[in-house]
C-alpha positions as CSV (number, residue, x, y, z in Angstrom):
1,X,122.3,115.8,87.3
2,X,118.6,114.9,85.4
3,X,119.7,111.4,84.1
4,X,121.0,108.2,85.8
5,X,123.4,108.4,82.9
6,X,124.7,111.9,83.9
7,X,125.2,110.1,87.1
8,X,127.5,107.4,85.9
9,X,129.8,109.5,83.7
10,X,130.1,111.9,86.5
11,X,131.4,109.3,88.8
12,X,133.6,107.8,86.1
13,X,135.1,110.6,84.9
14,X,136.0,111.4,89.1
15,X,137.2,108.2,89.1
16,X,139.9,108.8,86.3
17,X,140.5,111.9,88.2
18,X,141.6,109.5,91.1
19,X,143.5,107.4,88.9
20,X,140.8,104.3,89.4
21,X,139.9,102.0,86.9
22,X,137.0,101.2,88.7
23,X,134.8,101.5,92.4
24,X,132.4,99.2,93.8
25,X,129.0,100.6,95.4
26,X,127.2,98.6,98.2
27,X,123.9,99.0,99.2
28,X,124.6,99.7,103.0
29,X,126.0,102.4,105.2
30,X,129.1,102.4,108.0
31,X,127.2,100.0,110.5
32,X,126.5,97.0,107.6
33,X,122.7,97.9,107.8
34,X,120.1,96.5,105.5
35,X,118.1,99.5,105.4
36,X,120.0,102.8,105.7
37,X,119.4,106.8,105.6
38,X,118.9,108.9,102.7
39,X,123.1,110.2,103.1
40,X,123.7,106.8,102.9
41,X,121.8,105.6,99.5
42,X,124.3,105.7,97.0
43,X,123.1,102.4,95.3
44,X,119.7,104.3,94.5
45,X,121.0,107.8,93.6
46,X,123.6,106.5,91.1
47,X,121.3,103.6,89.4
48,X,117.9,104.1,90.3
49,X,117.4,100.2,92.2
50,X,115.0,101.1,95.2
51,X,115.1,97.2,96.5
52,X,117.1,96.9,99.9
53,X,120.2,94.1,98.9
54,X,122.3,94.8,95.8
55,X,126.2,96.4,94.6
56,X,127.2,97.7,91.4
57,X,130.6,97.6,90.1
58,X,131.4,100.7,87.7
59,X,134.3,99.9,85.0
60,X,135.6,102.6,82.3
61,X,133.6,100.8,80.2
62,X,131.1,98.6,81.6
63,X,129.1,98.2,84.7
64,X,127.1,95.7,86.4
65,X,124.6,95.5,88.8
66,X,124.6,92.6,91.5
67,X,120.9,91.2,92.8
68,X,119.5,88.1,94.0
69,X,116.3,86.5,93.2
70,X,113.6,88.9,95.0
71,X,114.7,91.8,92.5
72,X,115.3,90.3,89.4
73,X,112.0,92.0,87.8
74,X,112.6,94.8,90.0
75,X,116.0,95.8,88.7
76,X,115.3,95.7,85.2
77,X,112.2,98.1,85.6
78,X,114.0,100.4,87.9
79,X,118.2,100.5,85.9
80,X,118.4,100.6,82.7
81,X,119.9,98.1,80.9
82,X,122.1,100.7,78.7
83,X,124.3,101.0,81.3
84,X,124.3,98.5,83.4
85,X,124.4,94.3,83.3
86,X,121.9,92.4,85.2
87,X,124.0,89.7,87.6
88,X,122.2,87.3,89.2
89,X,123.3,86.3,93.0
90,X,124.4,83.9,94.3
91,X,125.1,82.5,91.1
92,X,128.0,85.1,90.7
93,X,129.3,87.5,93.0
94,X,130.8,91.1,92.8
95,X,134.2,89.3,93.6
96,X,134.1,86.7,91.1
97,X,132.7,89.5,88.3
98,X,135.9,91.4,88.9
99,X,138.0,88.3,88.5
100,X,136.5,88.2,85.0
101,X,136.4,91.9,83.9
102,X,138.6,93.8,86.1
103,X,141.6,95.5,83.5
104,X,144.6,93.8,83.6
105,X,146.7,95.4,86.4
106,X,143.8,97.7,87.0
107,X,143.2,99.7,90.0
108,X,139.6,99.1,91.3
109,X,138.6,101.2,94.8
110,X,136.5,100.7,97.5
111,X,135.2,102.8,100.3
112,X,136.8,100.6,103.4
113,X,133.9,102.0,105.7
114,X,130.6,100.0,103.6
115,X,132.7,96.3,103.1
116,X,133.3,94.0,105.5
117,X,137.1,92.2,106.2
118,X,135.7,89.3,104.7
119,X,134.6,90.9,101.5
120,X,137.8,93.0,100.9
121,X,139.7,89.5,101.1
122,X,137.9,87.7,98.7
123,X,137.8,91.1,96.7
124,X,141.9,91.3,96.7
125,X,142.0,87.4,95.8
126,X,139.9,87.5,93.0
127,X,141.9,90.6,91.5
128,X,145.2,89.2,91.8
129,X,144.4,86.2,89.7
130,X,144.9,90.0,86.8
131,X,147.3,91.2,88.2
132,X,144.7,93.9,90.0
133,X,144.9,95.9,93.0
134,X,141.7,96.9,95.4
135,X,142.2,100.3,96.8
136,X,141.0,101.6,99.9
137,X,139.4,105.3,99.3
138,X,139.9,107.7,101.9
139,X,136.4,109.8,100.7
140,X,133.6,108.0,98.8
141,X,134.0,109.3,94.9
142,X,129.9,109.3,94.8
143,X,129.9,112.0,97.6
144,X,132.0,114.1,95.5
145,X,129.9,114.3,92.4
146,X,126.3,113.9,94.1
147,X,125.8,117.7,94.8
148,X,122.5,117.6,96.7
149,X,123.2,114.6,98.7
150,X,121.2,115.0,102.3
151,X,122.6,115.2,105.6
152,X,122.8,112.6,108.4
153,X,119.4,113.0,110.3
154,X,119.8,115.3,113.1
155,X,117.0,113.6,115.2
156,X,117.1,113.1,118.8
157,X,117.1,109.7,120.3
158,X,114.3,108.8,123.0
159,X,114.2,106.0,125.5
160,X,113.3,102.9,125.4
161,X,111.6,102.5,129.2
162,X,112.5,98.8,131.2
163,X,108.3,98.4,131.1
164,X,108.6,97.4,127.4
165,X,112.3,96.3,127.2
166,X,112.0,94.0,129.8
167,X,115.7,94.5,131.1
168,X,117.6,97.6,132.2
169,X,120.6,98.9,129.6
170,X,122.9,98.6,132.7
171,X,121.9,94.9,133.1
172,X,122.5,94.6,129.7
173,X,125.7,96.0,129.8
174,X,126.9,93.9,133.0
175,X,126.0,90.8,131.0
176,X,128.5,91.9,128.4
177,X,131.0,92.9,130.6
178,X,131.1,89.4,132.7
179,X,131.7,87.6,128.7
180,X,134.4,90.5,128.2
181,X,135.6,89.1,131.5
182,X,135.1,85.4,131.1
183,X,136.4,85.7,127.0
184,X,139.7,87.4,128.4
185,X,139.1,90.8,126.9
186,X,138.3,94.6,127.4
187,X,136.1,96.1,125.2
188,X,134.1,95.0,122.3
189,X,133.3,97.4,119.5
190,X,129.1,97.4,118.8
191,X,128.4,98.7,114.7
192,X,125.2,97.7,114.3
193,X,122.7,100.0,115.0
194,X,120.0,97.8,116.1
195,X,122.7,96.5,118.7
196,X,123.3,99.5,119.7
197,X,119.8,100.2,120.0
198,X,118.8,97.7,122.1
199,X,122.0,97.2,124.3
200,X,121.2,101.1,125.5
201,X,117.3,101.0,125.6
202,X,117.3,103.5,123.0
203,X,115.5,104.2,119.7
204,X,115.6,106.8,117.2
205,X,114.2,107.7,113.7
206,X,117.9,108.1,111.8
207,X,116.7,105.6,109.4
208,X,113.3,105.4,107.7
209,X,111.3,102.7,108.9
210,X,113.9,101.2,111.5
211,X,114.0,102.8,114.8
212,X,117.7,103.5,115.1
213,X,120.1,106.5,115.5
214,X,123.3,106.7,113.7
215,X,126.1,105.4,116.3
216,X,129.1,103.3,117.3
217,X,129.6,101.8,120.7
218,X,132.4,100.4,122.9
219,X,131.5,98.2,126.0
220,X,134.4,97.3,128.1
221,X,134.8,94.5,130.8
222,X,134.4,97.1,133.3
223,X,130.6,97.5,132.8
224,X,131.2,101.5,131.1
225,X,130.7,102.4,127.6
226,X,131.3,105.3,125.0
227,X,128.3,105.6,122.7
228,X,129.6,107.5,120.0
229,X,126.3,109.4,118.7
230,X,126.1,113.5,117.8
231,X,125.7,115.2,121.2
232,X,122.7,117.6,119.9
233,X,120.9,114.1,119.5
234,X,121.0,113.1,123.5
235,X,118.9,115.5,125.4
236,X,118.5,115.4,129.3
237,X,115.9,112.5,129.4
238,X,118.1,110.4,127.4
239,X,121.5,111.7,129.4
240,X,119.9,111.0,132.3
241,X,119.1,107.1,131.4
242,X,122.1,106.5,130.1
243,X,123.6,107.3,133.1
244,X,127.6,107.8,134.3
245,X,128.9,104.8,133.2
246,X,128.0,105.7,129.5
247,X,130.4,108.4,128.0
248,X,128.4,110.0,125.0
249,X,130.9,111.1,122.3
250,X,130.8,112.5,119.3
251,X,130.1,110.2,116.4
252,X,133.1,111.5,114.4
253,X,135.5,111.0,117.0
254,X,134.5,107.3,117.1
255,X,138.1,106.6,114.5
256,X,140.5,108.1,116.7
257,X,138.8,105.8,119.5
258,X,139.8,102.9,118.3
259,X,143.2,104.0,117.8
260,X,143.8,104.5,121.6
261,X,142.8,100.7,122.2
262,X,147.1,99.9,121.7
263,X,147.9,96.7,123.4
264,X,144.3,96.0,124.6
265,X,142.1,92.8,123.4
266,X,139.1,93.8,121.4
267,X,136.3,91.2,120.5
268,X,134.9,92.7,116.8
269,X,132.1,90.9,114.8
270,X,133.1,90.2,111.1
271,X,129.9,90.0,110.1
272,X,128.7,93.5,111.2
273,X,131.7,95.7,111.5
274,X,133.5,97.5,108.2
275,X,137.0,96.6,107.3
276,X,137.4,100.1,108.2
277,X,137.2,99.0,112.1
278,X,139.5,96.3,111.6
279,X,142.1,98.1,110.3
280,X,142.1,100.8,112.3
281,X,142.6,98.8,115.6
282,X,145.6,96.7,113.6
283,X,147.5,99.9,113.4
284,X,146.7,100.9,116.4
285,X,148.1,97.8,117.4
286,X,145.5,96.2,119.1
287,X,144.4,92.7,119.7
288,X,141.9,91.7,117.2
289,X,139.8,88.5,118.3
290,X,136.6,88.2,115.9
291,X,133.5,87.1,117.9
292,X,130.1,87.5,117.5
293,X,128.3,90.5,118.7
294,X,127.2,89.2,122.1
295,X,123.9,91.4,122.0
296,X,123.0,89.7,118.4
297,X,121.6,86.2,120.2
298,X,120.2,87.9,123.3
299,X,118.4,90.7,121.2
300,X,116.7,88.0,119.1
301,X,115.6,85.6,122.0
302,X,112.7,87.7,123.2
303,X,111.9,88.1,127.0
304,X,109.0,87.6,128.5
305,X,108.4,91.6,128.3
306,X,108.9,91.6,125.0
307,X,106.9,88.4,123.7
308,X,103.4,90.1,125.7
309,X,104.8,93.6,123.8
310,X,105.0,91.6,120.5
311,X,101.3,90.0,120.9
312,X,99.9,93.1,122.0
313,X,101.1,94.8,119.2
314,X,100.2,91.8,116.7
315,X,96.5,92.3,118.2
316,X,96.1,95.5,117.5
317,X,97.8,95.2,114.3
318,X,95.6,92.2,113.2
319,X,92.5,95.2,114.0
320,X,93.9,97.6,111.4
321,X,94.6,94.8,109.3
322,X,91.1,93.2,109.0
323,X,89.2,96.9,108.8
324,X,91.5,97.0,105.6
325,X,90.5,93.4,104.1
326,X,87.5,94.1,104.7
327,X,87.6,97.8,102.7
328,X,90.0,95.7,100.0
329,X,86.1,93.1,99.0
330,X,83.5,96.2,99.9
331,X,85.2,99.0,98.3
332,X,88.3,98.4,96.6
333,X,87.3,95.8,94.1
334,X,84.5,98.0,93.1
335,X,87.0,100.2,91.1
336,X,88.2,103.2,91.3
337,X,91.0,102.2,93.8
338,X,95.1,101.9,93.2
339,X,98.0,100.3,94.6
340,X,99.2,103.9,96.2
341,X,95.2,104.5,97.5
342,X,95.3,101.2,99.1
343,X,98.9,101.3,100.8
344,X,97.7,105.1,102.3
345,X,94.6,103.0,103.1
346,X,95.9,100.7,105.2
347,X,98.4,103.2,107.2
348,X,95.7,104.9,107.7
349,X,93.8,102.4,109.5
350,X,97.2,101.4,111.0
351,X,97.4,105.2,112.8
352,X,93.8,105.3,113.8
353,X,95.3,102.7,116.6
354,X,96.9,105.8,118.0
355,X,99.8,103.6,118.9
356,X,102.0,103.7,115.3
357,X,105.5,105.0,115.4
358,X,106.3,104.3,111.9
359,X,106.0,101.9,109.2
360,X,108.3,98.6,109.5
361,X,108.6,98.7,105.6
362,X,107.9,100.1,102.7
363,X,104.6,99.0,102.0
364,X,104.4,96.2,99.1
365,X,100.9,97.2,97.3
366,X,101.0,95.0,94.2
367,X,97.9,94.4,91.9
368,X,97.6,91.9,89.0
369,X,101.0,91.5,87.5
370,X,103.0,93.8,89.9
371,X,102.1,91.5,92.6
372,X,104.9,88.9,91.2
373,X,107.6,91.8,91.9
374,X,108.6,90.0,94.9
375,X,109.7,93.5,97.2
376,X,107.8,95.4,94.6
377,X,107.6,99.6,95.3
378,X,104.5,101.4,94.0
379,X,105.4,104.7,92.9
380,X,102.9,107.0,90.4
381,X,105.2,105.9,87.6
382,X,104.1,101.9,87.8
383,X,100.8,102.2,89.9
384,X,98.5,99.9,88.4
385,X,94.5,100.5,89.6
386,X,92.6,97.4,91.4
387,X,90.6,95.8,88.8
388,X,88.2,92.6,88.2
389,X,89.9,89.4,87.6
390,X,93.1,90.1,89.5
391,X,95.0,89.0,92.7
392,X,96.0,92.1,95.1
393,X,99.0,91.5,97.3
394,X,99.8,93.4,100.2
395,X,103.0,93.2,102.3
396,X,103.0,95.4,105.1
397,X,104.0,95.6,108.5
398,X,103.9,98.3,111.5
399,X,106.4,99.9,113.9
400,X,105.3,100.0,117.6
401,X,106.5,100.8,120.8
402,X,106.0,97.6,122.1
403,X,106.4,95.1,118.7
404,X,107.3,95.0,115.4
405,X,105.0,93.5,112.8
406,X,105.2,92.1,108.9
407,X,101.8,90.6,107.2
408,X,101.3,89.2,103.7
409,X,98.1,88.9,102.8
410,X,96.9,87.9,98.7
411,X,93.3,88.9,97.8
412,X,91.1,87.7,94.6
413,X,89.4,90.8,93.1
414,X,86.2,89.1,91.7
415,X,86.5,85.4,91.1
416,X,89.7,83.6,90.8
417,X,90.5,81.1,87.9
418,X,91.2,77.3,88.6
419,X,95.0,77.8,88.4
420,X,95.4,80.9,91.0
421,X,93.6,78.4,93.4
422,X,96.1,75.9,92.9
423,X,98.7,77.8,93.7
424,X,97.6,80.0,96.6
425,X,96.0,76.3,98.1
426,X,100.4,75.2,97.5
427,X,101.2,78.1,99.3
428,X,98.8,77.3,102.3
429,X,99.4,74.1,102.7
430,X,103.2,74.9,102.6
431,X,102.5,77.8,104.9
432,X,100.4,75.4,107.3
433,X,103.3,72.6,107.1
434,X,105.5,75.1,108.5
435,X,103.2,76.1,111.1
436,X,102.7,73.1,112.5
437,X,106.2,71.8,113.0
438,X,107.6,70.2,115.7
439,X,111.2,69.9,116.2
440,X,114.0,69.2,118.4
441,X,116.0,71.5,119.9
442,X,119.3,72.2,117.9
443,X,117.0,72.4,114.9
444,X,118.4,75.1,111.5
445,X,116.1,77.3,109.8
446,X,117.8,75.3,106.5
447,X,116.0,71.9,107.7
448,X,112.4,73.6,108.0
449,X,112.4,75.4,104.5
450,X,111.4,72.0,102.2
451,X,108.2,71.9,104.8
452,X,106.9,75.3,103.4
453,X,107.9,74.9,99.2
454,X,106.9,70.6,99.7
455,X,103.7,71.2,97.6
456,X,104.8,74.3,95.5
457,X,107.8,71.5,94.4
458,X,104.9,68.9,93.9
459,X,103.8,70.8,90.9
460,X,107.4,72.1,89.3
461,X,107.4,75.1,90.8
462,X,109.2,77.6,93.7
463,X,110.4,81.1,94.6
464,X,113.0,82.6,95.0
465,X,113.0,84.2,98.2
466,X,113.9,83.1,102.1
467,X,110.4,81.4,103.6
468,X,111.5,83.4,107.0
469,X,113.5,86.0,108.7
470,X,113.8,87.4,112.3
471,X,112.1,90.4,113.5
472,X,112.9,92.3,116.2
473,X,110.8,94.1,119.3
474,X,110.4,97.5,117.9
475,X,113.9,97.4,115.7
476,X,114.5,95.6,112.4
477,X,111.9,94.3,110.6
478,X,114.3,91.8,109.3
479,X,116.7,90.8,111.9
480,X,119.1,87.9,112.4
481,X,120.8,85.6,113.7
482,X,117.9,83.3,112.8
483,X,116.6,82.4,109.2
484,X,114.4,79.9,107.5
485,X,116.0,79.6,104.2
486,X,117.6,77.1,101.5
487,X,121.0,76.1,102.0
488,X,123.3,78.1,100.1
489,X,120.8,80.7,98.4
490,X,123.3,83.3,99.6
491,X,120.6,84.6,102.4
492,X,122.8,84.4,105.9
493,X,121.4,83.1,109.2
494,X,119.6,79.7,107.8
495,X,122.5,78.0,109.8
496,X,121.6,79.1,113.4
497,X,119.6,77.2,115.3
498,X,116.4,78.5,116.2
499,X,115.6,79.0,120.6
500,X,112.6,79.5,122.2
501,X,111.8,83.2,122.3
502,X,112.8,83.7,118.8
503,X,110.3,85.1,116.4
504,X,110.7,84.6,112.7
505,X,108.1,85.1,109.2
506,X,106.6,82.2,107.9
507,X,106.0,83.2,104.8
508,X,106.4,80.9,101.1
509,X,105.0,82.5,98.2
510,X,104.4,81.9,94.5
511,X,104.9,84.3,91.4
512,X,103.7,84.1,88.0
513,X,106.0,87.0,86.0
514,X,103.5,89.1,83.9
515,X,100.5,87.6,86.0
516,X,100.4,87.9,89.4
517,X,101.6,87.4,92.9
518,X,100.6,85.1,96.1
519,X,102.6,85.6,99.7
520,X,101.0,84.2,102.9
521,X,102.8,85.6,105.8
522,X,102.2,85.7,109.7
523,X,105.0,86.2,112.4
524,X,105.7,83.1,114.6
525,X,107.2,82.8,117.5
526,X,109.4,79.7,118.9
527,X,108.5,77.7,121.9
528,X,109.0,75.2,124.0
529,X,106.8,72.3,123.3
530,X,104.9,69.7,125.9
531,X,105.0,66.3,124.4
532,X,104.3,63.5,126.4
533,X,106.9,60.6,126.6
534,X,109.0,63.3,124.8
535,X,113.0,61.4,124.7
536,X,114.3,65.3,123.7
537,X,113.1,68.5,124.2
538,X,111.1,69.9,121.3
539,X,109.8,73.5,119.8
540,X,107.5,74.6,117.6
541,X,105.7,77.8,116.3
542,X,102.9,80.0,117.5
543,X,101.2,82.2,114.8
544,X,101.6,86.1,116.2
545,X,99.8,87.6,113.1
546,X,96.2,87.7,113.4
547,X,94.0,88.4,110.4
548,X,92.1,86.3,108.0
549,X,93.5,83.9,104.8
550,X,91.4,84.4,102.0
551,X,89.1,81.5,101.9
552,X,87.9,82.0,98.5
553,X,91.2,81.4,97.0
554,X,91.5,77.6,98.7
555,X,91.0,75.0,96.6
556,X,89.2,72.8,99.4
557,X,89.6,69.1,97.4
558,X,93.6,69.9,98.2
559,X,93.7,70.2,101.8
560,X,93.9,67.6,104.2
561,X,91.5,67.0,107.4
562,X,94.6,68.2,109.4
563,X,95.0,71.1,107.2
564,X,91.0,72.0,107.1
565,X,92.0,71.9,111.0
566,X,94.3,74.2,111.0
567,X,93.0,76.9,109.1
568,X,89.5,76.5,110.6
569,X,91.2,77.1,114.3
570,X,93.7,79.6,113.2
571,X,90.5,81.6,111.9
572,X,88.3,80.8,115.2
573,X,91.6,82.8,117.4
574,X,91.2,85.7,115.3
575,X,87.6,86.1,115.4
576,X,88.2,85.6,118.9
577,X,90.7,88.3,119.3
578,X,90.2,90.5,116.8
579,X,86.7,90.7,116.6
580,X,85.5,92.7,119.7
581,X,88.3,95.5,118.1
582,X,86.7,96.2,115.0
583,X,83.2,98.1,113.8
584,X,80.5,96.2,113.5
585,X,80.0,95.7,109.9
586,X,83.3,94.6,109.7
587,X,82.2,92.4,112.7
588,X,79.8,91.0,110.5
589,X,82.2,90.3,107.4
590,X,85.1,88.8,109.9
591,X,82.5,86.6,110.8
592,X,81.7,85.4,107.5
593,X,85.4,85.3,106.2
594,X,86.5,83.3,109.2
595,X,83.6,81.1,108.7
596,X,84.7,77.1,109.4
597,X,85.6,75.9,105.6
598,X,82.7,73.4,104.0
């Protein structure tokens, strides 16, 4: 079908054929993931949205489109708005939609496998105030009309080796099986794929950018497993590390599994597994306790292994990184350059390493007024070329074997007016607050996030994004439990309280719609801090990220002695570190652009 409007009639006219007065459409596949494979991205193919959180609801005769705050520029360049109503979350939700516009007594589906227990209740709630009904699907009506929808990737999945994991997958899985044991229960059902991922010491390429394969897993109390993944996928080096306590099954046969689990007590996470999960162990008739994924804490408190794979990989990173800044002010701004010449650019210098697997992202390459798209996409349809006068932003991030990274870094291209210094030397400072904390144990992500929008505030002005998420050791890019974000802006994982180990973006922002766009981000990571005559045990952050701030956008009367610290010894470390690593003439500019500020 040519048109996005082909699209929708199709699906509404199968709809009818289903006796359905309406379906919802998630942006996620069967495991709850953020990012997800092409089969999976139904979201995209029926509206055109590209951004990575957002639903649709299709009525017979309207349809809406659900986004928070980091796509509402995006989503009104990408769907058009003859079809489709912009929604705003969390101001509204898809529930809350429905209770307005759902038909009376209407019939309004849902594919049971892409909505968690939680959602289908507060979907079923909200309908019944009309007199509605949400029905469970048994086949997704978007597979039936999208004719040329690809396959499940088909690619094997390779090991993750104890020298870069830190901890064997059978230790792993004894550590699950003694809280089976000590919680009273026998298995516990693993959906998310980076859980899977890292419980097994395996990683795969099912999903662009994110080093999973497609798979469920049950651990029992017993210390075995079943890894439910396509047999063609394990080969003998993987069979062998997985070893005989792990029976590999085929992915489709994952279903029936849980309907064998009669009369046993299975610990399932609400928050990660599909209602489809839960309701297929309640008529099996098993017992249901909802807990936590145990591998979701543990997987985001980094080992020892992991936090010398992470800096490693931040090192090297910070090497590509620089070559590029430096290519950005010598070549770049001299014209002739794009947004899509620029993101190729820096992957480029990013594979020269030798040591890339993959991107961790999409790479955000936004110049001069596409730089305020906050998870902005270049594609030849909005590339705009680098040009005089304008701030270049560049979100990026890399996908080793031993770390994950994500950088923001803004650039002036030629001189920058009074007002962009202003707010990139807001950002900074808010960005510096945030680096310097200190704070007890116990401590939310939702208590740090005033440190890093304080000044941005100052001046009437914010964004509307998280300030930092979790990032995994060679998984997710984003990753949870652990979040610094504003209390209730809908983001999950601001509540949890942030461990050494942990490693997190620090990264506010500011964006001027029509204008341009500032982001400052480096990873952190959580530790313990020394503080003597200490009454409580405190943390704070380490910068991971290595590569320099653009000096020539700080506005120097604005920044404190204790800022003007800061930034001058955050630059010394990465002259320090990164400079032996690069060429000499960018030697020679690293030197000047780290330069102590005057």
């Amino acid at each position: 079908m040519s048109t996005y409007a082909d699209r929708l009639a199709a699906l509404r006219d199968e709809l009818a054929r289903r006796r359905l007065d309406g379906f919802v459409v998630p942006l996620t596949d069967e495991h709850m993931s953020e990012y997800v494979g092409a089969y999976a991205q139904r979201l995209a193919w029926l509206t055109g949205f590209e951004g990575s959180a957002g639903s649709a609801v299709v009525l017979s005769e309207e349809a809406a489109i659900f986004v928070d705050g980091r796509y509402t520029l995006q989503v009104r360049e990408q769907v058009s708005a003859d079809q489709w109503s912009y929604q705003s979350v969390p101001e509204t939700s898809v529930s809350s939609w429905l209770k307005e516009h759902a038909p009376q007594g209407g019939r309004i589906g849902y594919d049971p496998w892409l909505h968690t227990k939680g959602w289908v209740e507060a979907a079923k709630k909200a309908l019944a105030s009309r007199g509605a009904e949400l029905v469970a699907v048994e086949t997704n009506p978007i597979d039936a009309v999208w004719a040329d929808r690809p396959a499940p990737s088909d690619a094997r999945l390779v090991v993750q080796p104890d020298a870069l994991s830190g901890q064997s997958a059978a230790a792993k899985r004894q550590d699950v099986a003694d809280w089976l044991t000590k919680e009273g229960a026998d298995a516990v059902v693993l959906s998310a794929l980076d859980s899977i991922a890292w419980a097994f010491n395996v990683r795969g390429t099912d999903v662009s950018r994110t080093p999973v394969a497609l798979a469920y897993a049950l651990l029992k109390a017993d210390a075995t497993a079943e890894l439910f993944v396509d047999p063609d996928k394990v080969d003998d080096a993987v069979a062998t590390h997985l070893g005989n306590a792990v029976h590999v099954r085929p992915r489709d046969a994952f279903a029936g599994a849980l309907a064998s689990l009669a009369g046993q007590r299975v610990m399932v996470d609400p928050e990660r597994a599909v209602a489809a999960i839960f309701d297929s162990l309640a008529e099996a008739g098993a017992k249901i306790s909802e807990k936590r994924d145990p591998v979701v804490l543990p997987k985001a408190i980094k080992n020892a292994v992991e936090i010398a794979g992470t800096k490693a990989a931040h090192v090297r990173d910070g090497a590509a990184v620089t070559r590029f800044l430096h290519w950005v002010d010598t070549v770049a701004a001299n014209g002739g350059e794009d947004e899509l010449t620029a993101a190729a650019k820096l992957e480029a210098f990013r594979d020269e390493t030798g040591a890339l697997k993959d991107l961790s992202f999409d790479t955000i390459s936004g110049s001069g007024p596409n730089g305020a798209v906050v998870h902005y996409r270049v594609s030849e349809k909005t590339v705009r070329p680098i040009e005089q006068g304008t701030l270049y932003l560049i979100d990026s991030g890399g996908q080793y074997e031993d770390g994950t990274t994500d950088i923001t870094r803004t650039v002036p291209i030629g001189t920058p007016t009074a007002e962009m210094k202003d707010r990139f030397t807001r950002v900074l400072k808010g960005h510096i607050a945030l680096a310097r904390a200190i704070f007890p144990k116990g401590t939310r992500g939702t208590q740090l996030d005033t440190l890093a929008r304080q000044y941005l505030w100052q001046a009437g002005l914010d964004y509307a994004h998280g300030t930092g998420h979790g990032v995994g050791s060679y998984l997710s890019v984003h990753e949870g439990p652990q979040r610094i974000a504003t209390p209730g802006s809908g983001q999950a994982g601001g509540d949890e309280p942030l461990r050494a180990g942990m490693i997190l973006s620090n990264e506010p922002g500011y964006y001027k719609t029509g204008g341009y766009g500032i982001r400052i981000e480096n990873l952190v990571l959580v530790e313990e801090q020394a503080i003597e005559g200490a009454e409580k045990a405190m943390l704070g952050f380490q910068s991971l990220t290595l590569a320099p701030i653009d000096r020539r956008l700080v506005e120097l009367s604005m920044l404190s002695p204790e800022e003007r610290e800061w930034l001058d010894a955050y630059h010394a470390r990465v002259l320090r570190e990164i400079g032996p690593l690069v060429p000499a003439d960018v030697r020679g500019w690293l030197e000047q652009a780290t330069a102590p500020l005057v």
